[in-house]
C-alpha positions as a printed Julia matrix, in Angstrom:
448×3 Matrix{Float64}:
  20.96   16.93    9.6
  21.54   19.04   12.52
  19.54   19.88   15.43
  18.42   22.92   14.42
  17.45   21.99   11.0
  15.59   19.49   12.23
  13.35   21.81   14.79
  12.87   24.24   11.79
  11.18   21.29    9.53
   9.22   20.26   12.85
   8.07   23.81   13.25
   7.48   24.4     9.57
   5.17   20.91    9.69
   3.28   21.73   12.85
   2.06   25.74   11.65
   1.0    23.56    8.26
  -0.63   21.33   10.24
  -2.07   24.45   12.52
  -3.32   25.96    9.16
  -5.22   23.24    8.11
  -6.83   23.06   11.36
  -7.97   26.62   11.43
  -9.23   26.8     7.47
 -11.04   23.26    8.06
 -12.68   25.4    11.02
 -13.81   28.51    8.49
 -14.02   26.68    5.22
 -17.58   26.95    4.38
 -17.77   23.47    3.12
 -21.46   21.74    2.47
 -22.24   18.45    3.54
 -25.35   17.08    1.7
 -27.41   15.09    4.46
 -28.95   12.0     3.42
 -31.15    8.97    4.7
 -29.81    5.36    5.1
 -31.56    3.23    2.03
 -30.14    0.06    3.39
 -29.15   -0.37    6.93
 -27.22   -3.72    5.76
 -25.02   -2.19    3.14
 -24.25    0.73    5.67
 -23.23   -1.8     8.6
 -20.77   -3.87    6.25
 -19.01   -0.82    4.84
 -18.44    0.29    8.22
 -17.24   -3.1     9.03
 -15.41   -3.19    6.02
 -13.66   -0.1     6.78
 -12.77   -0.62   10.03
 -11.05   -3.88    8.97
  -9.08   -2.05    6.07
  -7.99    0.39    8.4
  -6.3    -2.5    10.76
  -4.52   -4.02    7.98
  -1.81   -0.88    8.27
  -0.97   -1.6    12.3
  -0.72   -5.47   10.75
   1.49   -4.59    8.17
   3.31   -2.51   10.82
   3.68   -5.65   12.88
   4.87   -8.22    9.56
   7.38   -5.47    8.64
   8.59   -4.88   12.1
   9.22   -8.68   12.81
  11.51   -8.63    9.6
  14.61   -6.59   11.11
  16.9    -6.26   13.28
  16.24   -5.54   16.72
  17.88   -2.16   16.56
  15.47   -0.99   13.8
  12.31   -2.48   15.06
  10.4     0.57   16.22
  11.3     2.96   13.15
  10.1     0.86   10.78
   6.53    0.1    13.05
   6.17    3.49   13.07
   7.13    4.61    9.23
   3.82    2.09    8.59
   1.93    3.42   11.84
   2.59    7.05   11.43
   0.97    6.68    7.58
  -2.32    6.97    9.58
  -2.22   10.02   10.5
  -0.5    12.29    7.73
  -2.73   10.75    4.49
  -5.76   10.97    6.87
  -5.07   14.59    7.02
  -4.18   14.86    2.99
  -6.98   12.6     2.01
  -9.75   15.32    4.19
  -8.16   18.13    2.1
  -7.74   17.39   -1.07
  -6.69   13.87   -2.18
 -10.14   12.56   -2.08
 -10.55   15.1    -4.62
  -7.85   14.34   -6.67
  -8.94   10.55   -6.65
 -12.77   11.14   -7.59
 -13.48   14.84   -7.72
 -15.07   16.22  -11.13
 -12.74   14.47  -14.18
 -10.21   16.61  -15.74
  -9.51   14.83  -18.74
  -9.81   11.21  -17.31
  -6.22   12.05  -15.62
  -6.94   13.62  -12.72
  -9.79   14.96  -10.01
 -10.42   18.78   -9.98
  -9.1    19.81   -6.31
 -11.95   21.68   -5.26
 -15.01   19.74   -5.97
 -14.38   18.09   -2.5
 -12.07   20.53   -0.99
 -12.27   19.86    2.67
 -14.87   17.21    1.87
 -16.66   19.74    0.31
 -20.14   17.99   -1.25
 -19.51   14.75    1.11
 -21.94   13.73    3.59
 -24.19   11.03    4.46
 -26.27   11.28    1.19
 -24.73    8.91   -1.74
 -23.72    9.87   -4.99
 -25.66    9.12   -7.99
 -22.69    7.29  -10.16
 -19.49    6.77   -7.79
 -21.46    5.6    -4.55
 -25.18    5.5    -5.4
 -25.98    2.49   -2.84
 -24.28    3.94    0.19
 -23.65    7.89    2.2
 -20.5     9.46   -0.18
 -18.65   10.09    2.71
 -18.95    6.25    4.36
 -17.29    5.62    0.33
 -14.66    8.28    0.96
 -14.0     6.93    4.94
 -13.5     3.78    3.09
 -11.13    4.76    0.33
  -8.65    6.53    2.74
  -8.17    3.29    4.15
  -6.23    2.43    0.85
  -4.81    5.35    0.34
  -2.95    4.72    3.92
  -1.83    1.24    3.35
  -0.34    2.51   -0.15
   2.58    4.32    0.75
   2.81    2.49    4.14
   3.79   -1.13    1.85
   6.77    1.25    0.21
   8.37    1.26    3.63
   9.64   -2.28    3.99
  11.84   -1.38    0.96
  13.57    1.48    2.83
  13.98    0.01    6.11
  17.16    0.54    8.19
  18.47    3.56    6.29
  15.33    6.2     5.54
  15.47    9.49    7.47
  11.96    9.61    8.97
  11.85   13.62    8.27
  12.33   12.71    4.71
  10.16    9.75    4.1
   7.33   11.74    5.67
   7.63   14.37    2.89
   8.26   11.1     0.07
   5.08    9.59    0.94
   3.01   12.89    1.22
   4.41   13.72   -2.57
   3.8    10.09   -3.8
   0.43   10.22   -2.13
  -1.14   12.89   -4.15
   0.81   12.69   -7.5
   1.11    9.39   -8.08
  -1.34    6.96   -5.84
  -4.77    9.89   -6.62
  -3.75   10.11  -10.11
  -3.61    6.44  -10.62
  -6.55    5.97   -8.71
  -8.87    8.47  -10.6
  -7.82    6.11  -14.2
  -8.93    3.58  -12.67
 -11.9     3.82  -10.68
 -13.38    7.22  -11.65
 -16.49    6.34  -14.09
 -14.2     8.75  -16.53
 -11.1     7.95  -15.68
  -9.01    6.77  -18.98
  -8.65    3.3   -17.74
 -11.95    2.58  -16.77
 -13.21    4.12  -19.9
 -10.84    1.25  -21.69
 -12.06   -1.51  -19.74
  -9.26   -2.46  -17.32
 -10.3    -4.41  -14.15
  -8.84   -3.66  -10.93
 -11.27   -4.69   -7.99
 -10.06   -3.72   -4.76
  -6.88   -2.28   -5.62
  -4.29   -4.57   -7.09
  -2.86   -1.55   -9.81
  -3.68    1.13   -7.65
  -2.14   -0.19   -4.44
   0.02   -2.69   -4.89
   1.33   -2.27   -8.18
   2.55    1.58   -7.76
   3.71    0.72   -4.17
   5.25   -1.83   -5.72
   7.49    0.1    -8.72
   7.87    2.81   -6.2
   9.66    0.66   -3.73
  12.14   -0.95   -6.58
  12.7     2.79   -7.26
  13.26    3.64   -3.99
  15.98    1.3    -3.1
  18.0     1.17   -5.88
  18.67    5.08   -5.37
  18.84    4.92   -1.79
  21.46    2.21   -2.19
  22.15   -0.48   -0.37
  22.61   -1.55    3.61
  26.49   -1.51    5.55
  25.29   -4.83    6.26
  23.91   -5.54    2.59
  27.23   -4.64    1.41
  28.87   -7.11    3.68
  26.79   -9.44    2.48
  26.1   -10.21    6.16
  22.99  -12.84    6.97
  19.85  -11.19    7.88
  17.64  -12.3    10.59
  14.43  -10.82   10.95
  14.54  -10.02   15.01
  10.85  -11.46   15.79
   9.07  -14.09   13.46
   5.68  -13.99   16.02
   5.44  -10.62   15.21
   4.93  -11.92   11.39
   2.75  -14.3    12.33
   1.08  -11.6    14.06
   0.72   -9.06   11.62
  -0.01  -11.43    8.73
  -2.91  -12.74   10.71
  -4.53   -9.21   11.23
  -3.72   -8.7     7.38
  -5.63  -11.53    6.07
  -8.45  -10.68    8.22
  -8.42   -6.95    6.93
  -8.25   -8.36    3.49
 -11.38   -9.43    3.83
 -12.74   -5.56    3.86
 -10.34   -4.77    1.52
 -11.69   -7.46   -1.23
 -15.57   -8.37    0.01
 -15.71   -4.59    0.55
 -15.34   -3.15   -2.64
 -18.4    -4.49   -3.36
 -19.73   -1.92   -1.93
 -22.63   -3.69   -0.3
 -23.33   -6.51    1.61
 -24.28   -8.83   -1.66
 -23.19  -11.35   -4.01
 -20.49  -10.08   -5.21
 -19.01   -9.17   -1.5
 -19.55  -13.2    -0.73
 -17.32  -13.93   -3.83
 -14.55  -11.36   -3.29
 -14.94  -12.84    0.33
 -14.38  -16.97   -1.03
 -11.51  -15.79   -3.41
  -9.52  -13.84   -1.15
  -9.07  -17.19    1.15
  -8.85  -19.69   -1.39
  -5.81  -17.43   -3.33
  -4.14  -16.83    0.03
  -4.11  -20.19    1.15
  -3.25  -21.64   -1.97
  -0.53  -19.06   -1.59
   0.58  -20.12    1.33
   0.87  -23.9     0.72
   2.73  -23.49   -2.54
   5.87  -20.89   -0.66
   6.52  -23.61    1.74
   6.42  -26.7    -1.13
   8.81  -24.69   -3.07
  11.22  -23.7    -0.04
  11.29  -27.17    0.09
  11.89  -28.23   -3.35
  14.77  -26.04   -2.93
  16.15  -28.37   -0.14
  14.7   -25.65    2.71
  12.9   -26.62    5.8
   8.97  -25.14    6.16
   9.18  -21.99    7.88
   6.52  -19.61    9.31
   8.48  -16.37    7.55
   7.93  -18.77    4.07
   4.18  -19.7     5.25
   3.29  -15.37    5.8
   5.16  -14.41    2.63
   3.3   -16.74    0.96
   0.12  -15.76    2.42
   0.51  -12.11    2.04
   1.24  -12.73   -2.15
  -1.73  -14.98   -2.76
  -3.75  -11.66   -0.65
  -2.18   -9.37   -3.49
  -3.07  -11.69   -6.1
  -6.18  -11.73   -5.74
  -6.68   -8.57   -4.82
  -7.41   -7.55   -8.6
  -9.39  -10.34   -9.56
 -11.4   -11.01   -6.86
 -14.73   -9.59   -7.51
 -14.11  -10.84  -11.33
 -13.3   -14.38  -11.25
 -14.64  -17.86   -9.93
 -13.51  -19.82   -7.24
 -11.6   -22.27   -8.98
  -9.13  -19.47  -11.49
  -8.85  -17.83   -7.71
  -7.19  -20.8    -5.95
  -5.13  -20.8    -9.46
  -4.06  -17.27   -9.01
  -2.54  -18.05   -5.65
  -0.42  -20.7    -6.7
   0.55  -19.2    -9.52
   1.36  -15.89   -8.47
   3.24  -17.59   -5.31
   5.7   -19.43   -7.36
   6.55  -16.24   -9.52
   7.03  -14.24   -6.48
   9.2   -17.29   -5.26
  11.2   -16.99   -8.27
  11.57  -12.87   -8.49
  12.44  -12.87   -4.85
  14.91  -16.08   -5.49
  16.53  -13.66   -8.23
  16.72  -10.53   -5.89
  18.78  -12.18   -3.52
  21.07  -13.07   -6.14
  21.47   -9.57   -7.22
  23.01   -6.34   -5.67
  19.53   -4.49   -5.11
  18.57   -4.2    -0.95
  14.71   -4.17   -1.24
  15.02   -4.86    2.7
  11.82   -6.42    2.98
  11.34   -7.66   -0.77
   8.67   -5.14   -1.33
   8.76   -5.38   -4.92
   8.9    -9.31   -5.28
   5.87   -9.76   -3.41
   3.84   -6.67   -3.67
   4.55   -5.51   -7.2
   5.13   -8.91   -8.72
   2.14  -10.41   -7.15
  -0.02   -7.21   -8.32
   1.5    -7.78  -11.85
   0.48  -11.08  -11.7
  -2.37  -10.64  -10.34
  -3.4    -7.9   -13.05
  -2.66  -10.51  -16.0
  -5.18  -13.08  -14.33
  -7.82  -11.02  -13.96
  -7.83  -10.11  -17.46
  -7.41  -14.06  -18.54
  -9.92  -15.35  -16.09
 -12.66  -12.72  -15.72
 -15.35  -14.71  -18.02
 -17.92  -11.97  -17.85
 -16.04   -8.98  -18.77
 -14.05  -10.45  -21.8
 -11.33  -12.23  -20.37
  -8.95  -14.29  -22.65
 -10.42  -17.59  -21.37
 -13.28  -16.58  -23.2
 -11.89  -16.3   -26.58
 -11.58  -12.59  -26.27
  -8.6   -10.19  -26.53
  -9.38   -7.03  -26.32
  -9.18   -7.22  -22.23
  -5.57   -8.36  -22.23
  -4.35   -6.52  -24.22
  -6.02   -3.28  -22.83
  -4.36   -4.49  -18.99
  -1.35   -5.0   -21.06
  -0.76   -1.56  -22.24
  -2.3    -0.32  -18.46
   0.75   -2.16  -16.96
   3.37   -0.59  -19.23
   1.55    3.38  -18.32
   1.62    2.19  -14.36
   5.11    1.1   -14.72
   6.42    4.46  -16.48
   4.21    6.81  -14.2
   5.46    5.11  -10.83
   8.39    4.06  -11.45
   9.63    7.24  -13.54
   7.6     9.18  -10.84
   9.12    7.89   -7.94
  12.5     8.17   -9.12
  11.4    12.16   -9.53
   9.95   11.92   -6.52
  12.89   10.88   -4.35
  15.77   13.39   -6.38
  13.09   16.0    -4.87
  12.43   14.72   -1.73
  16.29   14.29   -1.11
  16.71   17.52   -2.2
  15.12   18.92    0.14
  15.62   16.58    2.83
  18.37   14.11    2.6
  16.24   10.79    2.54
  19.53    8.23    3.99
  20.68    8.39    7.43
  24.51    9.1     7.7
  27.12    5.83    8.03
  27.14    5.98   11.92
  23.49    6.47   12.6
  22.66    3.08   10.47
  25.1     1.28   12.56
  23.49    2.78   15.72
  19.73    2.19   14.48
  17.23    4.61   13.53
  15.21    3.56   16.42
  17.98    5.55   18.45
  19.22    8.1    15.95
  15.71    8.8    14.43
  13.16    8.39   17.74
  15.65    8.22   20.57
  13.5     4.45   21.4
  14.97    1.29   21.83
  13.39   -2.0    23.05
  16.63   -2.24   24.91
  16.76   -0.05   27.61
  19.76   -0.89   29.08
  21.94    0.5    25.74
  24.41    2.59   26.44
  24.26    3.91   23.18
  21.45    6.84   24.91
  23.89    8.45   26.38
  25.78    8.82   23.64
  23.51    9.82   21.14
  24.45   12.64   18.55
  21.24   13.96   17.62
  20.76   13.87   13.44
């Protein structure tokens, strides 16, 4: 991409983004004012929000302590910079696409909250009745930015940040809204069938999940991939680090959806630790089954499955099937990501083995384990089989979506870096950064 192409698509972004700023200004949008019912419920989904919201810089920080040095700060940022542009999306219209007035049970009409049009501090008699509507929608953006952020650690080392910018905008509001409105709208198709998904374990982690096996297997694979050179992730406290500050999101995440500071929150709470740390335990006793020494990567990966687990489930389920679901879903991801390496595909960061598998199996336990709803363990099949036929819709929409996702998006903007800036780094070639300031390599830039 040339220098000049590349101010165009900066100038073409910034007047959007100038736009948007001056109709938000004019747009005559209504916010319906309402008083505070429950003070309690209020302060833990601000909490709760607040806590979702840090679980992207963590994921930033466990991605960025995966690669090499010379990639470090791209991929950071490609999690980071999610912040800002479905922040901006989710005010104008995504919100509305998740949970606006039901077209069909597919999809949110665009304009009932149009520039938060009809959100304020009063709640909403069927979608948030306990809480204000727009403390609900505050606290839905916060998964709509982790979402695309998780498809990152597939692309790392090789994206064009121009183009993944444009990817994750596009995947954003076609596929993540869409998928969203089946399953949490009150007449969205897969609600009205029954299927479970608590805080997010289809709607996150699944379609980030399918989108990332998409993504890598057209945006091929690494120089160093190719040479089937050793990777060494360039900072394993920055893991630590970011796993840390995801577990402790979780908590909002899970004991959030709840909605209130009740029960049910206190469950999600005890079942998102129990999973995890089952999780955890059972990636480093099968690293060393296989003959490997216990290592902190092993301990976070682990961690960070049992969290997607769960995720699903957690409202659903008792303590005991939650500890289950950790170990369970642990050694599966074990296994899938066991078979990756043995395979030509360069998921960089094994997106798809731990996200999508552990939302798959994490999707399959909820509808086994969740005694009240139906489950199987229960004698009942109508459950299962509903989140059966769910999975096989989620897998066709994301991953057949993504795939027409990306052939657009590299269209338009070509989504790999060329041969020579890989070798450099995209933290030179992409953001002109380094953490090494002595390089030489600034000097010599060519800018893409």
């Amino acid at each position: 991409m040339t220098a000049k192409k590349k101010r165009r698509i900066g100038l073409f972004v910034f007047t959007a983004l100038l736009l948007i700023g001056v109709l938000a200004s004019v747009y005559p949008a209504h916010h319906p004012a309402g008083e505070v019912e429950n003070s309690g419920d209020v302060a833990w989904m601000i909490t709760s929000a607040g806590l979702v919201l840090l679980m992207t810089p963590g994921l930033s920080f466990f991605y960025g302590g995966m690669v090499t040095s010379k990639n470090i700060i791209s991929t950071m940022l490609q999690s980071f910079i999610s912040l800002g542009v479905i922040s901006v999306l989710w005010y104008v219209v995504g919100f509305s696409l998740a949970f606006g007035d039901s077209i069909g049970g597919l999809i949110g009409n665009p304009m009932t909250y149009f520039m938060f049009d009809n959100v304020g501090t009063a709640p909403h008699p069927v979608i948030a009745s306990g809480i204000p509507f727009v403390l609900f929608a505050a606290f839905q953006l916060k998964f709509a930015i982790i979402a695309p952020a998780l498809i990152t650690g597939s692309l790392a080392e090789r994206v064009r940040f121009w183009s993944y910018l444009l990817f994750i905008c596009l995947f954003s509001l076609l596929i993540y809204c869409p998928l969203a409105h089946w399953t949490w709208h009150p007449e969205g198709f897969l609600f009205q069938w029954g299927v479970l998904d608590f805080a997010g374990g289809t709607v996150v982690h699944i379609s980030a999940g399918f989108a990332a096996l998409a993504c890598a297997m057209l945006l091929g694979r690494r120089k160093s991939h190719l040479s089937n050179e050793e990777h060494k992730p360039v900072n394993i406290p920055f893991v630590l680090l970011g796993t840390g500050l995801l577990w402790f999101g979780w908590f909002g995440f899970n004991a959030g959806s709840a909605l209130g500071a009740n029960s049910l929150a206190i469950t999600a709470f005890i079942n998102t630790n129990l999973a995890s740390a089952a999780a955890m335990m059972s990636w480093i006793l099968m690293d060393t089954v296989r003959g490997k020494k216990p290592s902190a990567l092993g301990a976070c990966i682990g961690a960070v499955v049992g969290l997607v687990a769960i995720t699903p489930a957690a409202g659903f389920v008792e303590y005991g099937p939650s500890l289950f679901i950790g170990i369970i879903a642990s050694i599966i991801s074990n296994w899938a990501l066991h078979l990756k390496t043995k395979s030509t595909l360069d998921d960089t960061l094994d997106v798809f083995p731990c996200h999508g598998v552990g939302g798959i199996v994490g999707m399959i336990a909820t509808s086994i384990f969740a005694k009240e709803e139906g489950g199987l363990i229960t004698g009942e099949t109508s459950l299962f089989l509903y989140h059966l036929l769910a999975l096989v819709i989620v897998f066709v929409f994301t991953f057949g979506g993504s795939i027409l996702l990306y052939k657009l998006t590299n269209w338009i903007i070509p989504m790999r870096v060329t041969e020579d800036h890989e070798i450099m780094g995209l933290d030179l070639s992409q953001h002109l950064e380094s953490i090494d300031h002595s390089s030489d390599s600034f000097g010599k830039l060519t800018v893409e």
